[in-house]
C-alpha positions in Angstrom: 0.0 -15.2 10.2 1.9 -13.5 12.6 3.5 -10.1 12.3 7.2 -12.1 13.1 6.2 -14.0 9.6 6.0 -11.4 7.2 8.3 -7.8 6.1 8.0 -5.4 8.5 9.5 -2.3 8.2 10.1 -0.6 11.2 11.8 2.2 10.6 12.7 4.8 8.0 16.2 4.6 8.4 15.8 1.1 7.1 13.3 1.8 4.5 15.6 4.4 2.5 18.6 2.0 2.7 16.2 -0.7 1.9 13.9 0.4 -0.7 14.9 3.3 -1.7 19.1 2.8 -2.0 19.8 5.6 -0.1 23.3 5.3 1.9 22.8 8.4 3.7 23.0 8.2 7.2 19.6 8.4 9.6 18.6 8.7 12.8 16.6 5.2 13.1 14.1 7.0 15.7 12.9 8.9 12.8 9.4 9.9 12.7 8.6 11.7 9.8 10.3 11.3 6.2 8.8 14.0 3.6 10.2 14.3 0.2 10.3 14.4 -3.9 9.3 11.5 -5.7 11.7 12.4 -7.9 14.0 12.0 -4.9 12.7 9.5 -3.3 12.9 6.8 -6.6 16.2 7.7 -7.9 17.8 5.0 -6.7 14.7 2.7 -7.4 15.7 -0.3 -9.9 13.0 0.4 -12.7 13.0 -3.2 -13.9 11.8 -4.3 -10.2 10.2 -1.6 -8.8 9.5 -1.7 -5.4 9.4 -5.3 -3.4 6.0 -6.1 -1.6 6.1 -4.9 1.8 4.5 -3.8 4.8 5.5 -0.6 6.7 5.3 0.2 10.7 4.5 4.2 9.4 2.1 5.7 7.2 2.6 6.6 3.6 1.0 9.5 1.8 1.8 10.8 -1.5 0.5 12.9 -4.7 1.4 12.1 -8.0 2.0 14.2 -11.0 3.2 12.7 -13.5 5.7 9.1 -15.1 5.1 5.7 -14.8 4.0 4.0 -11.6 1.5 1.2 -10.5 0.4 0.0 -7.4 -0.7 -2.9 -5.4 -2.6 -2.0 -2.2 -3.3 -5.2 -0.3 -5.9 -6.8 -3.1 -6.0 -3.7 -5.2 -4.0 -2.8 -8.6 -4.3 -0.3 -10.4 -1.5 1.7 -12.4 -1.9 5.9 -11.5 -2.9 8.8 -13.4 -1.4 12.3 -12.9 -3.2 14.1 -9.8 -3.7 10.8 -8.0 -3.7 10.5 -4.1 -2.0 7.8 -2.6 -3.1 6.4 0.8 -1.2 4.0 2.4 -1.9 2.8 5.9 0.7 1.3 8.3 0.9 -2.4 7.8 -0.6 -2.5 4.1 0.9 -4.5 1.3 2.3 -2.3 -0.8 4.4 -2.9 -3.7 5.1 -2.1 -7.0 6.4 -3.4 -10.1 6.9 -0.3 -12.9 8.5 2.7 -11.8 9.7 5.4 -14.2 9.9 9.2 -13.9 7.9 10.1 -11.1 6.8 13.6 -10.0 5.4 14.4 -7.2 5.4 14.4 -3.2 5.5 12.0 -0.4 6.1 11.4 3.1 6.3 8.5 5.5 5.2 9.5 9.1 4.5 7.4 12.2 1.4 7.7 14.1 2.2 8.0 17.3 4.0 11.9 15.6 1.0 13.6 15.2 -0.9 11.5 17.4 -0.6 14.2 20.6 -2.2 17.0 18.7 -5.2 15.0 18.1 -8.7 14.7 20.7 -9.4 11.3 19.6 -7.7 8.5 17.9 -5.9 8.3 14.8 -7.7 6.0 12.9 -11.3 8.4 14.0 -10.0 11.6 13.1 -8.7 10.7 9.5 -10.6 7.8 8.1 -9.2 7.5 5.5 -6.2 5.3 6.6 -8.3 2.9 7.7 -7.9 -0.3 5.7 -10.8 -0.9 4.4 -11.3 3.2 3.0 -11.0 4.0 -1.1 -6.8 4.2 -0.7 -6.4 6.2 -4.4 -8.6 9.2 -5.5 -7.8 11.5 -8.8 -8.0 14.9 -7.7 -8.9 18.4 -9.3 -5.6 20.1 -10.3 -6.5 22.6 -7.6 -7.0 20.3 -5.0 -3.7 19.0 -6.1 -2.3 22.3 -6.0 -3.2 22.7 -2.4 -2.1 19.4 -1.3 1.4 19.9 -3.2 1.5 23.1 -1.3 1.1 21.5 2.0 4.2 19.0 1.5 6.5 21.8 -0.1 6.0 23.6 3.9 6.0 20.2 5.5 9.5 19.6 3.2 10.8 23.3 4.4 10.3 23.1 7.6 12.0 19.4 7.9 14.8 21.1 5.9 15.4 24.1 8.1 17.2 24.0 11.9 14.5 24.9 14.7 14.7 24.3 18.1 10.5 24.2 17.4 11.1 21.7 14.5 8.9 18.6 16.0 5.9 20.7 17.2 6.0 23.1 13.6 6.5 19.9 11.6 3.7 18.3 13.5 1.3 21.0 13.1 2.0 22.0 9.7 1.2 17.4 9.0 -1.9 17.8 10.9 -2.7 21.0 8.1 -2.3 18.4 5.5 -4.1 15.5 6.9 -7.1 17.9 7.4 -6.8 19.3 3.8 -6.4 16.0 2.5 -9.9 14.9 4.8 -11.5 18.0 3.3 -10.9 16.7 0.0 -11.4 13.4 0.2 -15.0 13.2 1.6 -16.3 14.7 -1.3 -14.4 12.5 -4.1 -15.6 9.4 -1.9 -19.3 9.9 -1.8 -19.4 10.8 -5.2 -17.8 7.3 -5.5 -19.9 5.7 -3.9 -22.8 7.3 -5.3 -21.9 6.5 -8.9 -20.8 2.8 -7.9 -22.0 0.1 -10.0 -23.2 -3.1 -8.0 -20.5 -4.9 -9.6 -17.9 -2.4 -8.1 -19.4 -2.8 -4.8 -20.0 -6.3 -5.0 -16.1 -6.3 -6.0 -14.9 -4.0 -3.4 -16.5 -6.3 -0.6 -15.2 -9.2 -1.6 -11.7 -7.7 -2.1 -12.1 -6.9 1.7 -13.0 -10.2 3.0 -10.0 -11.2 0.6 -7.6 -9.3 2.1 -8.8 -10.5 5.6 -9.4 -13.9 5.1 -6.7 -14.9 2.1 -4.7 -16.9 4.6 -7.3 -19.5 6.1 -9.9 -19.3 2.8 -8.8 -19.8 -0.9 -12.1 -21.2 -2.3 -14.4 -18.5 -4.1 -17.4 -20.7 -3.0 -16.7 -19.9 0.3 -16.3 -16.1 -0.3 -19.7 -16.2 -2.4 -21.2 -17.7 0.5 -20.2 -15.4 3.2 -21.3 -13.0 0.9 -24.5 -14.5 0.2 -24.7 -14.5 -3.4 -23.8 -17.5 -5.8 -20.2 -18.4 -7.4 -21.2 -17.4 -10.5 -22.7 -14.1 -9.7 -19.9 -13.3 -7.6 -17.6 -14.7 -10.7 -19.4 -12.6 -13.0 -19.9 -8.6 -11.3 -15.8 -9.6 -10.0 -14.9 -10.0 -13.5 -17.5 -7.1 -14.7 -16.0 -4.8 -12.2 -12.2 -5.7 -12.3 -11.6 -7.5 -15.3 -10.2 -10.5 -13.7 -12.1 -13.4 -11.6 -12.2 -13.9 -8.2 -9.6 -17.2 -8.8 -7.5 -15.0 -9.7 -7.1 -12.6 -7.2 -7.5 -14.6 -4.7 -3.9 -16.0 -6.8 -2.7 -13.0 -6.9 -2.9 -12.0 -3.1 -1.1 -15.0 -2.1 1.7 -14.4 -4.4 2.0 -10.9 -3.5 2.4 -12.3 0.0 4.3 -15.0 -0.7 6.8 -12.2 -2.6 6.9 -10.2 0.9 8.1 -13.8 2.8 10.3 -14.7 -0.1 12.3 -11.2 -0.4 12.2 -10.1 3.0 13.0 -13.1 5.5 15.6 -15.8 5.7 12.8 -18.4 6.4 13.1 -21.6 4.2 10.9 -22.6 1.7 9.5 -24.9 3.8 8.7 -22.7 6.4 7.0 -20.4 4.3 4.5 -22.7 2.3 3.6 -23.7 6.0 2.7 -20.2 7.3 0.8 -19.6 3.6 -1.4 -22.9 4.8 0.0 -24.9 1.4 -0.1 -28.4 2.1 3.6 -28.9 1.4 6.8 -27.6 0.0 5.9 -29.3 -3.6 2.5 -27.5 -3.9 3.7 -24.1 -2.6 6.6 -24.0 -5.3 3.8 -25.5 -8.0 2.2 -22.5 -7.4 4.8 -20.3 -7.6 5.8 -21.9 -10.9 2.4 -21.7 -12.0 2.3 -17.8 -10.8 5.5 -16.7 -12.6 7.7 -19.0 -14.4 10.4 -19.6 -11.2 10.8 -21.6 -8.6 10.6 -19.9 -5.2 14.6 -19.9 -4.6 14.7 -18.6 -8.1 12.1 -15.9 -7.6 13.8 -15.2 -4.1 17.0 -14.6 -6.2 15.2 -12.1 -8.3 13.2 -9.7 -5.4 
């Protein structure tokens, strides 16, 4: 699919007046949006949440406390208090309970920070990279650092300077390196304590998130993977509690939500680009997914 086919964000101006309600005005070359949570969801409709999209910035946040899940490109998972949220640029994010959340978060481009760095983006904090553990439950100190880090970034993008870009840069690049410092730790241990169904589960939601558009059949996943249907079938289920059918269900519905509430495309159009053989089965599936048709689930996003 390509990137003219799906919601793209592309600026923060347009994601606070977007997503987030907010009728302020903004510059639309912003670079860097740090903020509350609190702030941030005000204006969030808790009975929708937040629409499945995909971002042209970077999302970071820690949260404290309320009611919040996620999707992350094949991954769900509701949050606990002192969870760090990684979101790269051009993930599918969305989320459909919202209520009460503490904590701190900021969108930021990489091309901002990129001039203080030696190497690339992507080498220096691996963490965004797509296929990296996105959500890790931190120590209450390690928390209390990170908070600390967005309450100067938040400061600083608060307070007139004529040095504001380079301070707010440097003072980002403090928090992606605390936030690496943390997180290679937390990983390995994960890693380390992984049961092979969690890794057999984690690889093929991977290959899923890849391959979704052009391969729907789990016996094509199992093979690539080189392991039978059912064993696949049964560490997925093990590890996730739900089959591989039905995530495979669930990405293309979560995709299907980002084409449906974010473009003017037709129906038509749109089962085409999601490979369905038709209109007919596209909007079975839809039916099948969550009670509506796709013009009434289009209504509803």
């Amino acid at each position: 699919m390509s990137g003219k086919d799906i919601l793209i964000i592309e600026n923060l101006a347009d994601f606070e007046r977007k997503i987030n309600r907010d009728s302020k005005p903004y510059d639309i070359n912003l670079m860097v949006m740090p903020g509350t949570l609190e702030d941030k969801h005000k204006h969030v409709d808790p009975e929708k949440g937040i629409q499945a999209l995909r971002r042209q910035f970077n999302l970071l946040y820690i949260f404290l406390g309320g009611v919040h899940d996620v999707y992350l490109g094949a991954d769900y998972r509701w949050l606990q208090p002192n969870d760090l949220v990684i979101v790269p640029e051009n993930m599918v994010y969305a989320s459909r309970n919202i209520n009460n959340c503490k904590g701190y978060c900021m969108h930021f481009k990489t091309e901002f920070i990129q001039p203080l760095l030696q190497k690339q983006f992507l080498h220096e904090f691996g963490y965004f990279d797509m296929e990296a553990e996105h959500v890790i439950n931190v120590s209450a100190e390690e928390s209390k650092l990170i908070q600390q880090s967005f309450r100067d970034i938040i400061t600083e993008y608060e307070r007139f300077s004529p040095e504001k870009d380079y301070l707010l840069r440097n003072y980002i690049h403090i928090l992606l390196l605390r936030i690496r410092e943390i997180y290679r730790p937390h990983v390995k241990q994960i890693n380390e304590t992984a049961s092979n169904a969690t890794k057999v589960a984690n690889r093929f939601k991977n290959l899923l998130q890849k391959n979704f558009i052009e391969i729907r059949k789990v016996e094509q996943y199992a093979s690539m993977m080189h392991v039978s249907p059912k064993h696949l079938s049964d560490l997925v289920k093990e590890a996730t509690g739900k089959t591989p059918r039905q995530m495979i269900n669930d990405v293309i519905l979560l995709e299907s939500k980002v084409l449906l509430g974010s473009t003017d495309k037709s129906i038509t159009a749109i089962a085409h680009e999601l490979r369905f053989e038709d209109q007919s089965h596209f909007s079975h599936f839809i039916k099948q997914q969550t009670g509506s048709s796709p013009v009434e689930l289009r209504k509803n996003l």
